[in-house]
N, C-alpha and C positions, 0 to 999 in steps of 0.2 A: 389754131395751130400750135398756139404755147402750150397746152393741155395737154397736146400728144406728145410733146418733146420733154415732157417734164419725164414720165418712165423709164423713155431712154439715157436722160440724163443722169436718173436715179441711179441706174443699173450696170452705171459703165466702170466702175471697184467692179463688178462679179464676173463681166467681160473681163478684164483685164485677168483674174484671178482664175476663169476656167481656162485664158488661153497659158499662162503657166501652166496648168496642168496636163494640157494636153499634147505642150512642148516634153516636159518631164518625162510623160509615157510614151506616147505615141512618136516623137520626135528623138527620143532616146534609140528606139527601138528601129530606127529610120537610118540614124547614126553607127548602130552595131551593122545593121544591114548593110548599108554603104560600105564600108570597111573588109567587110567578107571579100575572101582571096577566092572563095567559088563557094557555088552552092550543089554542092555533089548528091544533097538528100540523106536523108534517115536510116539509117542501118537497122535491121533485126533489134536490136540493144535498145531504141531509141524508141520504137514502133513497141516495143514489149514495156516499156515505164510510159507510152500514152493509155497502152490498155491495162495497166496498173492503176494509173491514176482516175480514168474516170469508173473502174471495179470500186478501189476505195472508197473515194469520193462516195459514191451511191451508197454502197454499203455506211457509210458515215453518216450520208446526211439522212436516210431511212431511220436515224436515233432520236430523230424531230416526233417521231411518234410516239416516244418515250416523254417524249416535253409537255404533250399534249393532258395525259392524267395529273400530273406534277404541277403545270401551270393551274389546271382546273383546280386540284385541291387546295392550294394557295390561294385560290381567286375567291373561295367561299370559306373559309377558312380563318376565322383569325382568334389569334393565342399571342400570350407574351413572349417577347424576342422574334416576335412571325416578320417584321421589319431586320431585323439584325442578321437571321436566318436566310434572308433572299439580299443581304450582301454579302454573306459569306459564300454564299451559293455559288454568284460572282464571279471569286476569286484563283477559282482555274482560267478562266480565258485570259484575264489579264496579269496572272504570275509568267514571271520567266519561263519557257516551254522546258528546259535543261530540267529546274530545279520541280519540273509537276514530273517528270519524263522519271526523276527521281524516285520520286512520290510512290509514283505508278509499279517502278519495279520492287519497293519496299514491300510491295503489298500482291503483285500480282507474277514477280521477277522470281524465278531457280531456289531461293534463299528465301524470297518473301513470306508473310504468314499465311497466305493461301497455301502456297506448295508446301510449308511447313506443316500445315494443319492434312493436307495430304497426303504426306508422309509417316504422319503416324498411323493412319489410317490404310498403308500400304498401297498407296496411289502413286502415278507419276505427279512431275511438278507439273505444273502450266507451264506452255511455252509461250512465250511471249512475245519473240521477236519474227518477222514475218506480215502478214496480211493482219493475221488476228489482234498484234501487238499492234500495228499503225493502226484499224479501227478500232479500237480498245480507247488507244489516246486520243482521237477526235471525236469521240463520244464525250470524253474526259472532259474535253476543252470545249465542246460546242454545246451540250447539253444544254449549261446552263443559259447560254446566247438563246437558244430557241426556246427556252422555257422563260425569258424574263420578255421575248418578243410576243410570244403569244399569252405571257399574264396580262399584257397593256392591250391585248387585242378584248380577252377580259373585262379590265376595268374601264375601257372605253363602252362596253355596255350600258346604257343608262340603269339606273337602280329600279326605274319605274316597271320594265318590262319584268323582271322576274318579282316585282309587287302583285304584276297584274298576272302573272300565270300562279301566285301563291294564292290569289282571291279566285281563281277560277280552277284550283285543286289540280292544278299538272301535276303529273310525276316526274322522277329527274329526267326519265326516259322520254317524255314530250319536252322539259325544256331544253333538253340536248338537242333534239330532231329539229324543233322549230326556232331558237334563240342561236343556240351554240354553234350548230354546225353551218347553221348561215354564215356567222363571223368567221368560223376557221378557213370556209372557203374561198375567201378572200385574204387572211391574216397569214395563211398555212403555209399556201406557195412560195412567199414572198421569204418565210422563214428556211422551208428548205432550199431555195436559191444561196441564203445567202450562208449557210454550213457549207452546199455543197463548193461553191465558190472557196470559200476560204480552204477547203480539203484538197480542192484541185491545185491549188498554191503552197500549198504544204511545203517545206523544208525541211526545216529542223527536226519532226516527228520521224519521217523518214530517215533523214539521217543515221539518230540515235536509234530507232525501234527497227527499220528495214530489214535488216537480218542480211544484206545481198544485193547483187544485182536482179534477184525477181520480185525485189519490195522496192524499186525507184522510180520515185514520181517525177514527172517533168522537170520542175524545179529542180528538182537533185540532178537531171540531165543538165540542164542548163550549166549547174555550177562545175559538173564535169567537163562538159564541154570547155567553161573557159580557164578552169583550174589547171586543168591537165593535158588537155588537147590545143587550146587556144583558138578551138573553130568556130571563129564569129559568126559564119553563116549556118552552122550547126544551131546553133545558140541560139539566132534571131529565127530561123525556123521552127525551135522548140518553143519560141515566146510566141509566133504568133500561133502556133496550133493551140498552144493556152489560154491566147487571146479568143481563138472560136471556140473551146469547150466552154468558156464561160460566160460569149455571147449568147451562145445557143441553149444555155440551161437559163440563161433571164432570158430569150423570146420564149422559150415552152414554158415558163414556170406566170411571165404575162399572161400568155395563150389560154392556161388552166386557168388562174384568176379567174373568179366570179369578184365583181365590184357589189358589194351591202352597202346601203345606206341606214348606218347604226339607228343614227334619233340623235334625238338630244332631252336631257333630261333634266333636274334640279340641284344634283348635287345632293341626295339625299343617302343617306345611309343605308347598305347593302345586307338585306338577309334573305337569306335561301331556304325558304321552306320547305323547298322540296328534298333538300337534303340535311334536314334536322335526325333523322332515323341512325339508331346505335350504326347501322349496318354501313351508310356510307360514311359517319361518320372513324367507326374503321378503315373503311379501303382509303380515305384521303389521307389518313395520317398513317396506314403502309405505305402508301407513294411517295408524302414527305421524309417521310425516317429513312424510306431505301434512297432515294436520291442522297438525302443529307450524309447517312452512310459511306456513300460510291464516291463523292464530290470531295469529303471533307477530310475520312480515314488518311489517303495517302497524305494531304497537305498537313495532318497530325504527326503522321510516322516522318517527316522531313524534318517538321519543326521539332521532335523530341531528338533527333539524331544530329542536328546544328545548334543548340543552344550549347551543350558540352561543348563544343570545340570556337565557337565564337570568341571566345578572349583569346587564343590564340593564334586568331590569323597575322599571317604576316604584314607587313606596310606595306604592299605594291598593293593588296587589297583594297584599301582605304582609299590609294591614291586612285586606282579604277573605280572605286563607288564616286567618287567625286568628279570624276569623270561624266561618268554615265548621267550625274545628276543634272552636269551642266550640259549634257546634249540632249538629255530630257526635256528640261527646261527651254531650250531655243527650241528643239521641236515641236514644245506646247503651243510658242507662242508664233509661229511660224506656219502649225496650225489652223489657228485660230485666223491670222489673216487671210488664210483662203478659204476658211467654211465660210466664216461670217459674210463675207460679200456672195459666194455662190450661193446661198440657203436664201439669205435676201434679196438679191437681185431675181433668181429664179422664180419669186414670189411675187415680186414688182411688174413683172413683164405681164403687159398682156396678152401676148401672144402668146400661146399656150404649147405649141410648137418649139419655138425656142427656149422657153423656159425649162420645159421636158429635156430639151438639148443641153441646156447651160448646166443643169442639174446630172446630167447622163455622164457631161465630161467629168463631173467630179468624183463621177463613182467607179472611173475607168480605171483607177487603182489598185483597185480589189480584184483584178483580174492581170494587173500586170506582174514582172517579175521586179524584187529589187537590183537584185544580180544586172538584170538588164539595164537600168538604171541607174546601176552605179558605175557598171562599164560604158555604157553611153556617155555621162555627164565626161567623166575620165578623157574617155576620146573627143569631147567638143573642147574640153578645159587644157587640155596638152599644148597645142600650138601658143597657148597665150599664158600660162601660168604653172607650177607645178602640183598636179592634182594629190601629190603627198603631202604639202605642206595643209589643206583644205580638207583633209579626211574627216576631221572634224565637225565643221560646218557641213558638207557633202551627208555623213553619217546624220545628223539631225533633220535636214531637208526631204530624205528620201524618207526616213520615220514617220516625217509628219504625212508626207502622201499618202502612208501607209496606213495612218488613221485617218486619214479624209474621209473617206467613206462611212466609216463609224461615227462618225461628227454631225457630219452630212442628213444621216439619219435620225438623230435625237433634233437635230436643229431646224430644217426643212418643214417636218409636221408642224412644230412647235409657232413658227414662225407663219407658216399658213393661218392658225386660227388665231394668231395677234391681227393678222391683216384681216380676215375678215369680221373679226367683231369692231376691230376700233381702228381699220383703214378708212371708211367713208368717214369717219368723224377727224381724223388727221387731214384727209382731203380738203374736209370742208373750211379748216384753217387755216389751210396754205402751208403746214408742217410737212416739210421736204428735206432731202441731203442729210447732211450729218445731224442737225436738229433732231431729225426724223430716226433717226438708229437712235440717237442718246434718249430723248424722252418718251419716245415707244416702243424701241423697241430690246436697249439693252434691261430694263428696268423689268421684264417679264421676261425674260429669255437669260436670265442670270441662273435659273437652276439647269436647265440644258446645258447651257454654256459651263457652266462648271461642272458638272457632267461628261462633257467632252474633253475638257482640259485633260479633265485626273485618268481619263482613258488614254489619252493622247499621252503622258506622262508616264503611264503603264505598261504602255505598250514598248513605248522605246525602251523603259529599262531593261524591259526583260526581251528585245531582239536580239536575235541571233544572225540573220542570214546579212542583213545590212552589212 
C-alpha cells in the first residue's frame, strides 16, 4: 500500500501547479462569462474574423512544408557556423513581433528593397498589408519553430539506420520513403498543430499587417470587443470559439498522427551516403541560403537602421527596458515553477490517463486568449485589491502562461527518458521528493531547463497583447 502512495505523493507540486493553470484559463474565462450583461451572439463582423482566422491560420501553418527541405538539409549537413546558423534561425519567433513586423516591411513594405528593386524595373510595389501581409509574417515567425521541431524529429533518428541503408546502396529517394517519411508522420502533425495554433491566436501580426476589418483575427475581435465596446459576453464567446478552433485542429492533427517507433542507437556519428552527390549537395544548401536569406535580411535591415539612432534614445526608454526586464525575469521564474512540477509529476503518474490530463491542462494556454486573462484576473482581483497597483506582477503571470506550453515541450520529452533509463534504479533506492528532482533529475534536465528559461524570457520581452 506504501508503494502506491508514494507517486501520488510525488506528484502533488504538478497537481497543485495544473490546477493554477486551469484557474488562469479556464476559470478566467468563466469570470468574463459571468460578468456578461447578455449574450446577444455574433454579428456579420465577428463571424467574418472567425473565417479569417482559420483562412490564415491554414494558409500559415501549410509553411511547415517549407520546414520540412530546410530541416532535412541541416539534418545531414554539417559546415562551420552550422550551430550558430540554427540560432540565429531562431531569432524571429522569439524577437519582439513590432520590431520583426519592422524588419518585414524594410524588405517586403511600399519603400522596401523589394518594391524598390520593382520599381526600377517598372513594376508595382508589393502590397503587404492584408491576408498576404498576415501570412507573410507567420511564415516569418513560425518557419523556423517547424524547422527546429522537425530537425529533433531528425536527429532522434539513430545513426545506425542510415549506416545500414548506406551498406545496402539506397538512394536518397528509398531513405526518404522508408526512414524519413515514417518519422514525419508522426513528427509533422504535431508541428503543424502547433503553427496553426499559435496563428489562430495571433494579435499583434494582425494588428500591425491587417490592413482592415477583413484582415481581423479573433483575438483582434476580442480586444475590440473589450476596448471599445465592453461586451464581455462578446468577448468570452469569441474566447471560447478559439477555444474549439484549437481543440479541434489537436483532435484532427492526434487523429492523422501515425505513432513510429524510432530505435535506439549508440550515439554514433551521422553520415549520409546517400546524399554525398554534387547534385543534392546543391539543392541542400539552396534551401539553407534561401531560408537564411528570408529569416535573417529583415532582422539585418532593422539592426542597420537602429544602431544610428541608439545613443539617442530618450530616458523613459531605459527606464521601460528595465522594466520589461524585471517582468521578464519574474515571468522566468514563475515559469518555471509550474513546468517543472507539470512535466514531472505527469511523468510520475502512473496512470496514463491522468498524466495525458495533468500534461493537457498545461498546454491549455496556447489556445487561450491573454486579453481574456487579464480581464478575468482584473474582475476576480477588484472586490479585494486594486488591480492597477498589480499591473505589474498580473503582466509577468499571464507571460509566463504564455510560455508554458513552450517549456512544457522541451521539458516533458526530456524528463520521460530521465525516468525511464534511470527511474528503476532511483526506485530501487528509495530516492523520492525533493531528493529525487535535485539528484536526478535537475542535474540532466539543466540544458532544457535553460532553454525554456531564455524562451520564457524572450517571449515576455518582446509581448505585445499582455
Amino acid at each position: 500500500m506504501a508503494d502506491r502512495t508514494k507517486p501520488i505523493i510525488q506528484v502533488w507540486p504538478g497537481v497543485i501547479a495544473a490546477t493554477i493553470v486551469a484557474v488562469l484559463t479556464l476559470g478566467t474565462l468563466a469570470a468574463v462569462a459571468l460578468r456578461a450583461d447578455s449574450w446577444a451572439g455574433l454579428g456579420p463582423s465577428e463571424w467574418a474574423a472567425v473565417r479569417f482566422t482559420v483562412l490564415q491560420a491554414l494558409l500559415s501553418a501549410l509553411s511547415v512544408g517549407l520546414a520540412i527541405p530546410v530541416a532535412r538539409a541541416l539534418a545531414r549537413r554539417r559546415f562551420v557556423g552550422r550551430s550558430v546558423l540554427i540560432t540565429l534561425l531562431g531569432a524571429p519567433f522569439i524577437l519582439p513581433v513590432i520590431v520583426a513586423v519592422l524588419g518585414l516591411l524594410a524588405v517586403f513594405g511600399r519603400n522596401g528593397l523589394i518594391s524598390s528593386a520593382f520599381g526600377l524595373i517598372g513594376l508595382e510595389p508589393v502590397q503587404i498589408y492584408g491576408m498576404q501581409g498576415v501570412v507573410l509574417a507567420h511564415v516569418f515567425f513560425n518557419l523556423p519553430l517547424a524547422t527546429r521541431l522537425l530537425l529533433q524529429g531528425w536527429i532522434a533518428i539513430p545513426a545506425e539506420q542510415f549506416r545500414l541503408a548506406g551498406s545496402l546502396g539506397l538512394t536518397a529517394g528509398d531513405v526518404n520513403r522508408i526512414i524519413e517519411r515514417r518519422m514525419l508522420r508522426e513528427v509533422l502533425p504535431g508541428a503543424f498543430m502547433v503553427v496553426f495554433v499559435i496563428c489562430t491566436t495571433s494579435f499583434a501580426v494582425a494588428l500591425a499587417l491587417g490592413g482592415g476589418p477583413r484582415a481581423t483575427t479573433v483575438e483582434l475581435a476580442i480586444y475590440q470587443a473589450f476596448r471599445f465596446e465592453f461586451d464581455l459576453g462578446k468577448a468570452a464567446l469569441l474566447a471560447l470559439i478559439q477555444f474549439g478552433i484549437c481543440a479541434l485542429a489537436a483532435a484532427v492533427m492526434l487523429w492523422v498522427r501515425v505513432p513510429y517507433a524510432i530505435g535506439v542507437g549508440l550515439d554514433r556519428g551521422l553520415i549520409r551516403w546517400e546524399a554525398r552527390s554534387a547534385r543534392y549537395r546543391a539543392i541542400d544548401t539552396l534551401w539553407i541560403s534561401g531560408a537564411a536569406v528570408f529569416l535573417l535580411l529583415p532582422l539585418t535591415m532593422v539592426a542597420l537602421r537602429g544602431v544610428e539612432g541608439i545613443i539617442n534614445l530618450p530616458v523613459q526608454i531605459y527606464a521601460a527596458a528595465f522594466r520589461s526586464i524585471l517582468v521578464a525575469l519574474a515571468s522566468t521564474a514563475m515559469m518555471l515553477f509550474l513546468a517543472l512540477p507539470i512535466a514531472l509529476g505527469s511523468v510520475r503518474l502512473r496512470n496514463r490517463k491522468l498524466a495525458g490530463a495533468m500534461e493537457s491542462i498545461g498546454y491549455l494556454a496556447i489556445a487561450s486568449s491573454p486579453l481574456v486573462i487579464g480581464t478575468g484576473l482584473f474582475i476576480l482581483l477588484f472586490p479585494f485589491v486594486n488591480p492597477v497597483g498589480l499591473a505589474l506582477p498580473i503582466m509577468a503571470l499571464v507571460n509566463a502562461l504564455m510560455a508554458l506550453p513552450f517549456a512544457l515541450r522541451v521539458l516533458v520529452p526530456a524528463a520521460t527518458q530521465i525516468e525511464a533509463q534511470f527511474g528503476p534504479l532511483a526506485d530501487s533506492v528509495g530516492l523520492t521528493g525533493w531528493q529525487r528532482v535535485r539528484w536526478l533529475h535537475l542535474p540532466r534536465l539543466r540544458r532544457p531547463i535553460g532553454f525554456s528559461l531564455g524562451l520564457a524570457a524572450a517571449l515576455s520581452m518582446g509581448d505585445l497583447g499582455v
